[in-house]
VEXBATI-856420 format. One record per atom (N, C-alpha, C, O): residue number from 1; x negated, y negated, z; residue in one letter. Coordinates in pm, whole numbers, plus 50000, padded with zeros to 5 digits. Atoms other than C-alpha are relative to their C-alpha. Layout:
BEGIN
<n->NUM&c1->X&c2->Y&c3->Z&res->A>
...
% end
This chain:
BEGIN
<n->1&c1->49883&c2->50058&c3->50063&res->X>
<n->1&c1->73876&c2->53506&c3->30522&res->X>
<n->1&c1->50116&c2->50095&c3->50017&res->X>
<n->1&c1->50095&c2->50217&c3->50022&res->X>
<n->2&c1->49873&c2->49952&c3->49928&res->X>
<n->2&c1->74212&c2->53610&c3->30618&res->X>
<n->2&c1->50160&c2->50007&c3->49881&res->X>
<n->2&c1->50272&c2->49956&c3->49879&res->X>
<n->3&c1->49882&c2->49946&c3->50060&res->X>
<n->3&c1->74419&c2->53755&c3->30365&res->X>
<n->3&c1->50133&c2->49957&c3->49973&res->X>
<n->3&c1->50173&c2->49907&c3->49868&res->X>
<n->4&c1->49871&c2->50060&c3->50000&res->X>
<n->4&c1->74752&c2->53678&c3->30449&res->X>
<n->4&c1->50023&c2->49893&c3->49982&res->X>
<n->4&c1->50123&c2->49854&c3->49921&res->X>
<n->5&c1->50011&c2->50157&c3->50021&res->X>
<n->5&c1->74658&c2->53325&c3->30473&res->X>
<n->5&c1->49979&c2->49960&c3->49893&res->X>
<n->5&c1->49974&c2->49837&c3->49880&res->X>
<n->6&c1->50077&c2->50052&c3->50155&res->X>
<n->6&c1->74546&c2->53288&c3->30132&res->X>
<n->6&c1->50147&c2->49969&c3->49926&res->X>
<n->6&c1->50237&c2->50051&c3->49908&res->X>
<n->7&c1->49864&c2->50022&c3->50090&res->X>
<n->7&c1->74828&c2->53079&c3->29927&res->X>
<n->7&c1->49975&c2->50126&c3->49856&res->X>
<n->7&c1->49879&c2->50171&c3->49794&res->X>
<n->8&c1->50072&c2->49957&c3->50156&res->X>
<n->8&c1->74877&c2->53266&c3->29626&res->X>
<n->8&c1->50138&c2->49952&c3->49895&res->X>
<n->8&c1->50255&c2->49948&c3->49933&res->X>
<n->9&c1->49911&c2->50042&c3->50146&res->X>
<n->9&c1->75067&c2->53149&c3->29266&res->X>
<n->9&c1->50067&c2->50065&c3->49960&res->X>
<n->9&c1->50044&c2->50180&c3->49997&res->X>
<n->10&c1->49876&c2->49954&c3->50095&res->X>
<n->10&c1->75349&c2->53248&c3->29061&res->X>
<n->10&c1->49930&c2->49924&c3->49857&res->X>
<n->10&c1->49894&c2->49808&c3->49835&res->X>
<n->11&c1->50026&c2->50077&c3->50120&res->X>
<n->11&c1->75255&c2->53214&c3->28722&res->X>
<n->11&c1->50073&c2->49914&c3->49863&res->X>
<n->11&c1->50051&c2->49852&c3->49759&res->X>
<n->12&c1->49861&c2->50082&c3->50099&res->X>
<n->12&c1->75585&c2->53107&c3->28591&res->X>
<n->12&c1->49957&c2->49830&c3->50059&res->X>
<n->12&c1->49936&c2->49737&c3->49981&res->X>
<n->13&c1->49973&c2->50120&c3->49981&res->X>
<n->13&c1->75563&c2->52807&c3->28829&res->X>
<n->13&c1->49874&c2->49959&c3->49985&res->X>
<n->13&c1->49863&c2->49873&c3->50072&res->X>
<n->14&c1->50102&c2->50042&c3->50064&res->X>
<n->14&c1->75209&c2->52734&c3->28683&res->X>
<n->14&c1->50019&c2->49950&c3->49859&res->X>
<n->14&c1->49983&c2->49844&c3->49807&res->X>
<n->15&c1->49946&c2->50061&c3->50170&res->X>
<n->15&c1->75335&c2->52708&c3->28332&res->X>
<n->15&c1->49942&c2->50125&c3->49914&res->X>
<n->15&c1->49960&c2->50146&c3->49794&res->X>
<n->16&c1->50098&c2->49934&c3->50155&res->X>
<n->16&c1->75089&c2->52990&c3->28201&res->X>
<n->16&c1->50031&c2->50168&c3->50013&res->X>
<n->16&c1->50120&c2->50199&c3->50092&res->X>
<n->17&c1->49965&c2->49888&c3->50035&res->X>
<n->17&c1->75090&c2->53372&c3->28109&res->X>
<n->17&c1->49937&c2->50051&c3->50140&res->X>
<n->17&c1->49865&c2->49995&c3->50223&res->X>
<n->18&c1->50045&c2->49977&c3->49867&res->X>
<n->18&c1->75058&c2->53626&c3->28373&res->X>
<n->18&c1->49860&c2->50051&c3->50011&res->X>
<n->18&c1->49846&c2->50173&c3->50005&res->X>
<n->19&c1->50121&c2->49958&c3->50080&res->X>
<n->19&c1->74692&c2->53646&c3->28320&res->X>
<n->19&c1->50006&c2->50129&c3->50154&res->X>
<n->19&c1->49968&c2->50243&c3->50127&res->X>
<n->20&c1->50048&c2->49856&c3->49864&res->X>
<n->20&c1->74672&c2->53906&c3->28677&res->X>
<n->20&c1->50024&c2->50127&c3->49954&res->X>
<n->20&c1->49959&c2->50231&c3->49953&res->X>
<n->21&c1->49949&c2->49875&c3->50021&res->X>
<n->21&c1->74904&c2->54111&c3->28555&res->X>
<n->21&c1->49949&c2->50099&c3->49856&res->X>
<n->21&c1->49952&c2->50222&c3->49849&res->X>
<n->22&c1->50062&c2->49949&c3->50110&res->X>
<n->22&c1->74754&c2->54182&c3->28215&res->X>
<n->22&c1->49816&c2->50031&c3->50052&res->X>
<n->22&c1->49749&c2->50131&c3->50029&res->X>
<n->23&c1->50115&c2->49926&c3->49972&res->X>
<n->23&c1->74425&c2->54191&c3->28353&res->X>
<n->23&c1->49999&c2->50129&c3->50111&res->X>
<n->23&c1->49915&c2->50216&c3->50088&res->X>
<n->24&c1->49982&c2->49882&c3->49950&res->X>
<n->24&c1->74517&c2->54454&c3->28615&res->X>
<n->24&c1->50045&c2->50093&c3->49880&res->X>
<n->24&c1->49980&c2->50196&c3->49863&res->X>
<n->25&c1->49997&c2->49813&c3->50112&res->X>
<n->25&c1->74642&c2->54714&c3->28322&res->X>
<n->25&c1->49945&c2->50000&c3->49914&res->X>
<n->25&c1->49939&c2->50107&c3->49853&res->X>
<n->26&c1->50128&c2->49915&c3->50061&res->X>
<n->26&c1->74364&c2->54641&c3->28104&res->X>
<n->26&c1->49909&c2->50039&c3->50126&res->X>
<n->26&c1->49858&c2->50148&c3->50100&res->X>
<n->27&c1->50130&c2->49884&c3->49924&res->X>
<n->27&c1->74120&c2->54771&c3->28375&res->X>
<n->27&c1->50071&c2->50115&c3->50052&res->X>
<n->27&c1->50009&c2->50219&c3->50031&res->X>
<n->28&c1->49956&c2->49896&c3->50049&res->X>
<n->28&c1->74361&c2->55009&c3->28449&res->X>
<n->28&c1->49953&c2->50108&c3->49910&res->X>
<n->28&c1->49890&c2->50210&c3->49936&res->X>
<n->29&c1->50025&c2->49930&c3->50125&res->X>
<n->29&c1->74354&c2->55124&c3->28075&res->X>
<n->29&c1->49857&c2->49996&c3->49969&res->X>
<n->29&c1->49832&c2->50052&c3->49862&res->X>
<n->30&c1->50155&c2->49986&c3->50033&res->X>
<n->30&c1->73943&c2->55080&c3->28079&res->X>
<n->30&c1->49975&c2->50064&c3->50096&res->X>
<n->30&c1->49858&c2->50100&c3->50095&res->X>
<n->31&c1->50058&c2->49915&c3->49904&res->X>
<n->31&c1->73940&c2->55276&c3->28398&res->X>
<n->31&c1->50071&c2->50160&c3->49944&res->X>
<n->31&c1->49998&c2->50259&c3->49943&res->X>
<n->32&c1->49948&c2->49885&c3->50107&res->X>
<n->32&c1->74175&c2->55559&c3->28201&res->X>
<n->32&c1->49895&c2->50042&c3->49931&res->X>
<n->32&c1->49855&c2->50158&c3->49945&res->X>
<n->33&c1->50061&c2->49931&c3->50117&res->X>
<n->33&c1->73944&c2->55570&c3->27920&res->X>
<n->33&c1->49883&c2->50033&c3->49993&res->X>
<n->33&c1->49828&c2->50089&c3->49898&res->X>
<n->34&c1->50157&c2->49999&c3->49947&res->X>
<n->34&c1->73620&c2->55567&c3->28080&res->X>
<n->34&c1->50000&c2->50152&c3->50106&res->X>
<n->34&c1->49899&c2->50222&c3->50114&res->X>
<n->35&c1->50040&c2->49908&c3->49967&res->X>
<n->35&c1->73719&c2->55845&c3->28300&res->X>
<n->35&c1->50088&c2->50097&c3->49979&res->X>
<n->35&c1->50113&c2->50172&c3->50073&res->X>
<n->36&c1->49902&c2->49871&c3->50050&res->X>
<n->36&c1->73954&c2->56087&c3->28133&res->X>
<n->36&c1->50136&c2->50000&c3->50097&res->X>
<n->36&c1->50197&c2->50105&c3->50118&res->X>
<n->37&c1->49880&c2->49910&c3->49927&res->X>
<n->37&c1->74249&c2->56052&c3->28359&res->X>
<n->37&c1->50091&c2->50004&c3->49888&res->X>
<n->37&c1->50063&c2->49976&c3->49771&res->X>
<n->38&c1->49912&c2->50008&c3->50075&res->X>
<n->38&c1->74579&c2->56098&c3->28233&res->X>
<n->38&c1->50127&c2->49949&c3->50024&res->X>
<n->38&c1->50241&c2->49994&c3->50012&res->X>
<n->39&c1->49893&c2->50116&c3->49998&res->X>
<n->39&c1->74750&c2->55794&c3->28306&res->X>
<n->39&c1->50048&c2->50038&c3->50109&res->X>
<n->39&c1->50170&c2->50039&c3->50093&res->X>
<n->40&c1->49970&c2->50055&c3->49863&res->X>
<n->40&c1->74794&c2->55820&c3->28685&res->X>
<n->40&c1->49849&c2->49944&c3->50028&res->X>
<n->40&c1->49734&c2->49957&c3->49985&res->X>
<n->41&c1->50109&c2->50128&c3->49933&res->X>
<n->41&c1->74607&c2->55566&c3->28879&res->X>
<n->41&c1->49944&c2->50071&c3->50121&res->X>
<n->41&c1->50019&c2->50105&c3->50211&res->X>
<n->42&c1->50109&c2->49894&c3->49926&res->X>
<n->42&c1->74302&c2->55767&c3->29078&res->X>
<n->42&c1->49952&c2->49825&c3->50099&res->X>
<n->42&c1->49911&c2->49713&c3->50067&res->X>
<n->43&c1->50012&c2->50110&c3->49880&res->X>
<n->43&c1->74288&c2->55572&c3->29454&res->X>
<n->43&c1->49802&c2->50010&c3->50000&res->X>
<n->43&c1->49752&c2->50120&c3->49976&res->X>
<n->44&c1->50097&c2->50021&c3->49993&res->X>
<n->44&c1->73910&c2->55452&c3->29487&res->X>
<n->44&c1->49937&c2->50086&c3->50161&res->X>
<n->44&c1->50002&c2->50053&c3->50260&res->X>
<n->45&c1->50035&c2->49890&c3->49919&res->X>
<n->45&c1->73728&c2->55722&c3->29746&res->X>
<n->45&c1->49904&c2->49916&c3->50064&res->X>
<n->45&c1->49872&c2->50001&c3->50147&res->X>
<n->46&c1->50097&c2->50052&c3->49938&res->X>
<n->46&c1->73481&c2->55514&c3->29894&res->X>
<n->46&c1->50007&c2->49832&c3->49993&res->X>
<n->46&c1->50043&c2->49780&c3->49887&res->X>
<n->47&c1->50054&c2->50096&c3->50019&res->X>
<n->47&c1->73403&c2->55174&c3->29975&res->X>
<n->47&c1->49923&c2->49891&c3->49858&res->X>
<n->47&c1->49948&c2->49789&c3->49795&res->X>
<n->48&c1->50058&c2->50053&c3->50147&res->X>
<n->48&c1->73151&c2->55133&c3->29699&res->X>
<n->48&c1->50100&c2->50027&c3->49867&res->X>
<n->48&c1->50116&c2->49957&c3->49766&res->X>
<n->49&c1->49911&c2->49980&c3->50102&res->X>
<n->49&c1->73383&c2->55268&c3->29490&res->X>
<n->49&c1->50143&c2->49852&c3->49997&res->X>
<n->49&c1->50191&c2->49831&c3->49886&res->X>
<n->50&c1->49923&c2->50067&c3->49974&res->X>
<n->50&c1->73636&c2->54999&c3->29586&res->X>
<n->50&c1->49984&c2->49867&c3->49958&res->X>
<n->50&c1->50050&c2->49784&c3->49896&res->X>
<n->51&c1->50059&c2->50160&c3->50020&res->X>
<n->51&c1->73410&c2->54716&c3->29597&res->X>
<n->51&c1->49958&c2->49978&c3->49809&res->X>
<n->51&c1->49956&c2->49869&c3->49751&res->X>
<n->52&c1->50039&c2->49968&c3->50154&res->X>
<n->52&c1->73313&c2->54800&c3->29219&res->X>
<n->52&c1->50115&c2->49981&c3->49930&res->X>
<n->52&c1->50117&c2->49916&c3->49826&res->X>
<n->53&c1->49807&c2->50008&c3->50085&res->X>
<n->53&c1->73692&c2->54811&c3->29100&res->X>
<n->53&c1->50003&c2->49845&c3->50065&res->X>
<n->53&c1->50044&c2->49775&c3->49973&res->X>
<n->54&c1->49931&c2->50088&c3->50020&res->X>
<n->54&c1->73741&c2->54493&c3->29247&res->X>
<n->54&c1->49874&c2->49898&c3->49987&res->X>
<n->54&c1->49907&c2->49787&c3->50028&res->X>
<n->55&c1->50103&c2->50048&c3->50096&res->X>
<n->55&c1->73384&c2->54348&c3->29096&res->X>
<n->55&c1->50030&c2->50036&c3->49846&res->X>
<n->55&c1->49947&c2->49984&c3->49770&res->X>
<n->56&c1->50001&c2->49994&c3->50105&res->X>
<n->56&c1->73483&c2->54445&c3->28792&res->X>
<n->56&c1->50144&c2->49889&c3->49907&res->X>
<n->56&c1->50168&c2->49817&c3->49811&res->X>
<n->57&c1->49842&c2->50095&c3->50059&res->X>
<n->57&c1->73851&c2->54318&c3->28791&res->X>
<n->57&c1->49947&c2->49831&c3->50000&res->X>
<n->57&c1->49956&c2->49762&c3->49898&res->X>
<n->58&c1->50039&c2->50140&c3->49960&res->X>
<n->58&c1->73713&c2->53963&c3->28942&res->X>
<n->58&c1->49907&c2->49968&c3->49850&res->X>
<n->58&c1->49902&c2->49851&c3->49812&res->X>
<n->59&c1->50097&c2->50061&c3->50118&res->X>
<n->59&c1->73480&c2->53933&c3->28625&res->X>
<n->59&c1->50074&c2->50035&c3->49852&res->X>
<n->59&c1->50041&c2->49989&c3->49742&res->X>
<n->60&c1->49922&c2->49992&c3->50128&res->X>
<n->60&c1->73716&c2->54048&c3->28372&res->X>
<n->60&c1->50142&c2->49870&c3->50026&res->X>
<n->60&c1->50194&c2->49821&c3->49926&res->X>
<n->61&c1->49926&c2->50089&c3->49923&res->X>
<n->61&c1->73970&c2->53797&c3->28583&res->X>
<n->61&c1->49928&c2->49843&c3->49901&res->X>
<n->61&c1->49978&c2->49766&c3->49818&res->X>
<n->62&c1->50068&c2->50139&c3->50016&res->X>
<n->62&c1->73722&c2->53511&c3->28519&res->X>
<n->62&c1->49948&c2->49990&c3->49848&res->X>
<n->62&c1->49983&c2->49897&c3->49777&res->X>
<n->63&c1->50000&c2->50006&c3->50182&res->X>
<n->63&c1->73620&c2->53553&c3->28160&res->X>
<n->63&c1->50114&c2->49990&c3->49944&res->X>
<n->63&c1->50096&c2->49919&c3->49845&res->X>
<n->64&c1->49864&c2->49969&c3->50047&res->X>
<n->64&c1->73995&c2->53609&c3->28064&res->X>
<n->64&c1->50005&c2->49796&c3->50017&res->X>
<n->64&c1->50041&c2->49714&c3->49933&res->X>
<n->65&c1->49944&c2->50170&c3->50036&res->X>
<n->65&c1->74006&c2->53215&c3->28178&res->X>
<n->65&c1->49905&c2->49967&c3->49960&res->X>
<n->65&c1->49943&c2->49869&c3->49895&res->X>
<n->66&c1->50102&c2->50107&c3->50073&res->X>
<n->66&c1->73675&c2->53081&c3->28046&res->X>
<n->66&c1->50048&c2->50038&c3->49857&res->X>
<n->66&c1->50015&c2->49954&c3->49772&res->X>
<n->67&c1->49963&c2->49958&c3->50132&res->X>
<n->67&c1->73824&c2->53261&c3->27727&res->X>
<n->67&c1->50086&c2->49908&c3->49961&res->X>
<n->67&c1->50082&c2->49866&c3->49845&res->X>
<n->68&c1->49849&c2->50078&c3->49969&res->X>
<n->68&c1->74164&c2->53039&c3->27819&res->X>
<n->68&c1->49936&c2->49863&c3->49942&res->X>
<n->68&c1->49976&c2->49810&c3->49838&res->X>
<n->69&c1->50054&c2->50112&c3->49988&res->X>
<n->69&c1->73921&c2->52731&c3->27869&res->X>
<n->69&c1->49928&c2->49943&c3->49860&res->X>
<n->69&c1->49921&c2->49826&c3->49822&res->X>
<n->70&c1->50122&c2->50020&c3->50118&res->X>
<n->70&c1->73684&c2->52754&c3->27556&res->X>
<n->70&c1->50090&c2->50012&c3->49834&res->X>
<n->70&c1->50043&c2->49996&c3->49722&res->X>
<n->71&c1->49883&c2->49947&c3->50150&res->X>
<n->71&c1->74012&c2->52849&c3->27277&res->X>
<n->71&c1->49995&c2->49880&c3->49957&res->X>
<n->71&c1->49949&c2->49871&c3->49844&res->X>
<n->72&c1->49990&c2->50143&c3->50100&res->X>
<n->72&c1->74042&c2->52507&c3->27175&res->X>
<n->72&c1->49900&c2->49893&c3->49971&res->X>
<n->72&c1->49922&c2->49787&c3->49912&res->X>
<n->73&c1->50133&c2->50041&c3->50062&res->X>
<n->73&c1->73663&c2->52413&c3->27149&res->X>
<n->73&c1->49990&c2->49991&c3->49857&res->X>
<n->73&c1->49999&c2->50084&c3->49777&res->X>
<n->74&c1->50003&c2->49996&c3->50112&res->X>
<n->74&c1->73627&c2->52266&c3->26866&res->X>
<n->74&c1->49873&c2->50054&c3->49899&res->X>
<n->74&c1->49758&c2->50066&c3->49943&res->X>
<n->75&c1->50115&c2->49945&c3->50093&res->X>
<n->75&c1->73405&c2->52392&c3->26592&res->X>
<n->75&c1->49851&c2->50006&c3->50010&res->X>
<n->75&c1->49808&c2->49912&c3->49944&res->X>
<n->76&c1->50146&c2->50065&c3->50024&res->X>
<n->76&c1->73004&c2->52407&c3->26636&res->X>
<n->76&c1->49927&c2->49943&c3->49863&res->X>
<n->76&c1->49869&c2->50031&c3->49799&res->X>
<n->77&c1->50039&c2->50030&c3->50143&res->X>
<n->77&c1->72886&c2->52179&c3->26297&res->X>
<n->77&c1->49925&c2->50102&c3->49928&res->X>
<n->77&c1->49951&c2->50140&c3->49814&res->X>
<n->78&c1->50038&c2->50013&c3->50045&res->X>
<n->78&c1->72603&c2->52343&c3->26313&res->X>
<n->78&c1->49982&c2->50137&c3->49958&res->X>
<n->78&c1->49897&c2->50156&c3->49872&res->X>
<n->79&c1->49968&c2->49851&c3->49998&res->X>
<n->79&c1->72696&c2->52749&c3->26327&res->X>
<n->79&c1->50116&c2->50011&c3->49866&res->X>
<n->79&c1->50115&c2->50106&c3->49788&res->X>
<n->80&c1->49890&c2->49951&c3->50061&res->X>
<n->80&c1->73032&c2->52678&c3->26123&res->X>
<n->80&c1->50119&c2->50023&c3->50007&res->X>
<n->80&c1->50217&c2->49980&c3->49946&res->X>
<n->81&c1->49878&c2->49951&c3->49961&res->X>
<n->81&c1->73248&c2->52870&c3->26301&res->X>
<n->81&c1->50013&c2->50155&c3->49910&res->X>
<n->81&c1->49935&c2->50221&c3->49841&res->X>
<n->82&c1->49955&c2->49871&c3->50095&res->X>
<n->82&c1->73432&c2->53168&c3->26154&res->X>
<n->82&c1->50030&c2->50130&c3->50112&res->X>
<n->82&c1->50006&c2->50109&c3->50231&res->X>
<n->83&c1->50033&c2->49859&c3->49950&res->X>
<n->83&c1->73470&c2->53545&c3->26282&res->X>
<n->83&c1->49897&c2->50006&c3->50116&res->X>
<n->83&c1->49930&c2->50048&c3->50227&res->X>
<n->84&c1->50108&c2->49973&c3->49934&res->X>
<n->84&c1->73105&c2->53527&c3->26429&res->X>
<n->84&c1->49987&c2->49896&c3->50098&res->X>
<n->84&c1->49900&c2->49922&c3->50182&res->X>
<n->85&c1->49995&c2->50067&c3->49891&res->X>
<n->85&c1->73159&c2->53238&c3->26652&res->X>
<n->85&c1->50134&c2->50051&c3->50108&res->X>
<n->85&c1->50130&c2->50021&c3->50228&res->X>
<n->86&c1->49892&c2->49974&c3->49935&res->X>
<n->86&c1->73488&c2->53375&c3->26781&res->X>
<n->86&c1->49952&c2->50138&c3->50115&res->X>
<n->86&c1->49974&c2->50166&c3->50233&res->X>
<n->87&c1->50044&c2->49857&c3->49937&res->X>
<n->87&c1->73325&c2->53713&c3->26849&res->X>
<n->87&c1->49897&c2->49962&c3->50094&res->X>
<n->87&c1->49930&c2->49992&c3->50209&res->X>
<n->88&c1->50056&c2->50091&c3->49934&res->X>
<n->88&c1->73041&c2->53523&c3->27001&res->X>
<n->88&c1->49998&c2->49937&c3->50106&res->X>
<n->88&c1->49905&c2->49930&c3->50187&res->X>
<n->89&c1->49976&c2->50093&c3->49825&res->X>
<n->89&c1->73220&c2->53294&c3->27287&res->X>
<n->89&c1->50063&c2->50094&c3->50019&res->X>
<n->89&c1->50043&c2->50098&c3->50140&res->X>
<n->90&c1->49916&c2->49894&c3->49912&res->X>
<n->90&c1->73441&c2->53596&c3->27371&res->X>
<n->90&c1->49887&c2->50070&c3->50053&res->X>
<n->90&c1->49918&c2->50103&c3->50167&res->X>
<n->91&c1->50059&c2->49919&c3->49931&res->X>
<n->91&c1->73116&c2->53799&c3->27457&res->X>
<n->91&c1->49927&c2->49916&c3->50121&res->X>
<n->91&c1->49882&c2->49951&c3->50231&res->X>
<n->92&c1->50139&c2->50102&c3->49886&res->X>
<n->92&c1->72912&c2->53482&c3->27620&res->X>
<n->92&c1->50118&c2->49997&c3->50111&res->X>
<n->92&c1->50094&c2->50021&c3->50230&res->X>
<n->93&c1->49896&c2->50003&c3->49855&res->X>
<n->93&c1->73230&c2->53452&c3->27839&res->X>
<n->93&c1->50019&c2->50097&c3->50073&res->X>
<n->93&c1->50018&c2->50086&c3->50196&res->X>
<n->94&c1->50043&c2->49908&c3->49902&res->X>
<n->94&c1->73231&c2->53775&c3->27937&res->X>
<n->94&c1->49890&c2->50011&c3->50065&res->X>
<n->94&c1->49895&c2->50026&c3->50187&res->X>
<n->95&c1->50077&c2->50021&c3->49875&res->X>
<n->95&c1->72915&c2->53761&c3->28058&res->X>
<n->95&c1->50003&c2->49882&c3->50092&res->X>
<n->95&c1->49964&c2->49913&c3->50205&res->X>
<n->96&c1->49979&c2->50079&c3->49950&res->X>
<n->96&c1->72975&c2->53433&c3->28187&res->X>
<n->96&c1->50059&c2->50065&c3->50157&res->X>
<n->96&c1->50020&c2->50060&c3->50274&res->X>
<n->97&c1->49932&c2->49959&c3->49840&res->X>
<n->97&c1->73244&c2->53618&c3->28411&res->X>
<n->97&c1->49925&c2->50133&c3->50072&res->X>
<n->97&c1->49920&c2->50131&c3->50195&res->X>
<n->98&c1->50081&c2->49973&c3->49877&res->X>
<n->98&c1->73021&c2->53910&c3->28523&res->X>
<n->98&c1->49887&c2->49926&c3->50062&res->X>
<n->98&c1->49869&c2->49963&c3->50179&res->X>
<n->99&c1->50053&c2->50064&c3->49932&res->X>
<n->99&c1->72744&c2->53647&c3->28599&res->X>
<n->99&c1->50074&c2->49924&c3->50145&res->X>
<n->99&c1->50020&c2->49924&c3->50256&res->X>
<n->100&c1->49906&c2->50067&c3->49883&res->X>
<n->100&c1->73013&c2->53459&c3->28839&res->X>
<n->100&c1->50033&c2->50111&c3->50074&res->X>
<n->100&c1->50021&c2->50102&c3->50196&res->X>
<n->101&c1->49940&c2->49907&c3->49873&res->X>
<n->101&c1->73147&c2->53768&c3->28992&res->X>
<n->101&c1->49901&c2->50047&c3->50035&res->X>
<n->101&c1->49906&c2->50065&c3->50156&res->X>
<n->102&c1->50115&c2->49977&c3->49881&res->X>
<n->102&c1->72793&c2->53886&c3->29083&res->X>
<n->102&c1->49974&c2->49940&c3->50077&res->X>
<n->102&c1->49933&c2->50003&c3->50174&res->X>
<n->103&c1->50063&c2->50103&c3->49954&res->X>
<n->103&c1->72708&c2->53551&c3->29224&res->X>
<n->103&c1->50089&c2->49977&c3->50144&res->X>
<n->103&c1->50052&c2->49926&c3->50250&res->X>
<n->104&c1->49891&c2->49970&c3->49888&res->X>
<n->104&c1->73024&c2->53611&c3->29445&res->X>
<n->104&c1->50031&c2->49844&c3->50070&res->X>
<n->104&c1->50067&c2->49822&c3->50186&res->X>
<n->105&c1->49948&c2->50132&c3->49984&res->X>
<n->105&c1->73077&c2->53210&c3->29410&res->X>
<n->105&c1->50175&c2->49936&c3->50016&res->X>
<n->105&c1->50225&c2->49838&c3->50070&res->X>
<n->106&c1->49834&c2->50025&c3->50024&res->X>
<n->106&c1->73472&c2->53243&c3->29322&res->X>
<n->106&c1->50020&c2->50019&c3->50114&res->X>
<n->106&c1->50074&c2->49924&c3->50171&res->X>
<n->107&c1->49966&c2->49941&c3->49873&res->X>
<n->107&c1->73489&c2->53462&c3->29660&res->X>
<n->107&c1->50087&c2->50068&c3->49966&res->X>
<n->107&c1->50157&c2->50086&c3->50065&res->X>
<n->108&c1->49891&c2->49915&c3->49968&res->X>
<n->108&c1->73754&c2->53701&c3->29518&res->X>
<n->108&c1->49936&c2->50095&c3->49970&res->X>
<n->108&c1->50019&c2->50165&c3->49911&res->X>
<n->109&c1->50039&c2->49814&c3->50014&res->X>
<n->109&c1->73558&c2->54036&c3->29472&res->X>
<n->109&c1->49999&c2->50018&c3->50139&res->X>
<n->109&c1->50013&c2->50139&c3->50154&res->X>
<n->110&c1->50001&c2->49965&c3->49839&res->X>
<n->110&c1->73544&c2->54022&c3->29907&res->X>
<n->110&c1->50166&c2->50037&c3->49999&res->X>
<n->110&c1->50204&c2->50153&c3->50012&res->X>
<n->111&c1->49879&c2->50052&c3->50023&res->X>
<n->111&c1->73912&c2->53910&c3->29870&res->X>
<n->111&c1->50117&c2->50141&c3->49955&res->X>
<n->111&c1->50208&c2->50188&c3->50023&res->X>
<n->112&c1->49939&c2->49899&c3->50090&res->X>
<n->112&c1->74047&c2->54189&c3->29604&res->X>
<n->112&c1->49943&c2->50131&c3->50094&res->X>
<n->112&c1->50014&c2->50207&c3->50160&res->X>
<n->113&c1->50043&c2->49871&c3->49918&res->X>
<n->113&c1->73832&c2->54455&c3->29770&res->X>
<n->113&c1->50069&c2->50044&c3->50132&res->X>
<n->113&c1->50103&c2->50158&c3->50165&res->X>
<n->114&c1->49904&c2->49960&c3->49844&res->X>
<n->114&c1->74010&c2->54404&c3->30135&res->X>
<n->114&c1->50085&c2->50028&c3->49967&res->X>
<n->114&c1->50130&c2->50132&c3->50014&res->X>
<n->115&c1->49811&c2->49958&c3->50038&res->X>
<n->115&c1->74374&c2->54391&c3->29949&res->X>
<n->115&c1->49963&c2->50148&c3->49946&res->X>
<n->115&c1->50040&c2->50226&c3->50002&res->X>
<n->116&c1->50003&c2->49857&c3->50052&res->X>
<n->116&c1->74273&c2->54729&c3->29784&res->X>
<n->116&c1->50032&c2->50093&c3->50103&res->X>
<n->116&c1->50122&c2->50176&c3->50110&res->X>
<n->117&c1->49983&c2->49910&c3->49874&res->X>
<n->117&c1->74193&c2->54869&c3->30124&res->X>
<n->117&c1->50084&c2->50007&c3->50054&res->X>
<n->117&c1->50143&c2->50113&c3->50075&res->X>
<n->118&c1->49827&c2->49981&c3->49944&res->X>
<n->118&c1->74496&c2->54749&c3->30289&res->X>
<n->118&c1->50086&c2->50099&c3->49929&res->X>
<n->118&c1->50126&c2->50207&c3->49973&res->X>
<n->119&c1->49911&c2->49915&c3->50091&res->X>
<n->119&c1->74697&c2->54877&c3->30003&res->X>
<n->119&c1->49989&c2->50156&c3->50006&res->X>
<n->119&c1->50075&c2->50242&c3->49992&res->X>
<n->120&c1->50021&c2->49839&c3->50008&res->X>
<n->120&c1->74542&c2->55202&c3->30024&res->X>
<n->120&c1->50036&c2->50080&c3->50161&res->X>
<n->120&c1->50093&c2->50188&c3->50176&res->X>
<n->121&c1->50002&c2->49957&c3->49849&res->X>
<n->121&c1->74535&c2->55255&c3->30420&res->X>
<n->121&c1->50172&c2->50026&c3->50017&res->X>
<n->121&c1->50222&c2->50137&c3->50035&res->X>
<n->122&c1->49836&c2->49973&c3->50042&res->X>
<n->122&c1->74956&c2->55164&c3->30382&res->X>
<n->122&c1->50021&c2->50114&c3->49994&res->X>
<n->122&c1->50065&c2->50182&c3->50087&res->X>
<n->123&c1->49956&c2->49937&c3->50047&res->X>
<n->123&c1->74970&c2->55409&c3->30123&res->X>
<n->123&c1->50011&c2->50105&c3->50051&res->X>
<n->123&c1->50086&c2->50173&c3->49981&res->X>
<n->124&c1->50079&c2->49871&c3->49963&res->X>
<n->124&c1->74863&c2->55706&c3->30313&res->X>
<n->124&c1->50094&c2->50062&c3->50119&res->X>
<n->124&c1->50062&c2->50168&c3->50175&res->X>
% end
């Protein structure tokens, strides 16, 4: 799959928030806090290292919308609701989205991983 070719969205002219851009600086800020930097952005050294940053973004990507998708589910009778259902579909969706980004069905962890590389090869 060919990169350049790939349409890609504006999220104004979608109607909705910029979910990319917030999910790029939380993993960012979970790649900060997980490995002590100090708020510069540390380029991925390897391959695996690459493919992992953009397996991780792709499944925090995709939970962020089943999160989108599932907000206005209405109540389960037979749970209630409350606190513990909220806390609940936010975790099943996260796994939801690393199950999908392992399964590599969406196709953007190949996708994100090449733009990384480009980006980085550029940079240099």
């Amino acid at each position: 799959m060919d990169i350049s070719s790939t349409p890609t969205f504006s999220s104004r002219a979608l109607g909705t928030p910029a979910i990319g851009a917030r999910a790029a600086n939380a993993q960012a800020t979970n790649a900060q806090a997980g490995s002590g930097a100090t708020g510069k952005f540390q380029a991925a050294k390897t391959p695996e290292q690459v493919h992992k940053a953009a397996a991780d973004f792709t499944s925090f990507f995709i939970s962020q919308s089943f999160d989108l998708m599932t907000k206005d589910l209405p109540v389960d009778p037979i749970t209630g609701g409350g606190n513990g259902e909220e806390t609940w579909r936010t975790m099943l969706n996260q796994e939801y989205g690393k199950a999908a980004a392992k399964s590599g069905s969406f196709g953007l962890t190949e996708a994100i991983a090449k733009q990384i590389m480009t980006l980085q090869e550029t940079a240099k």
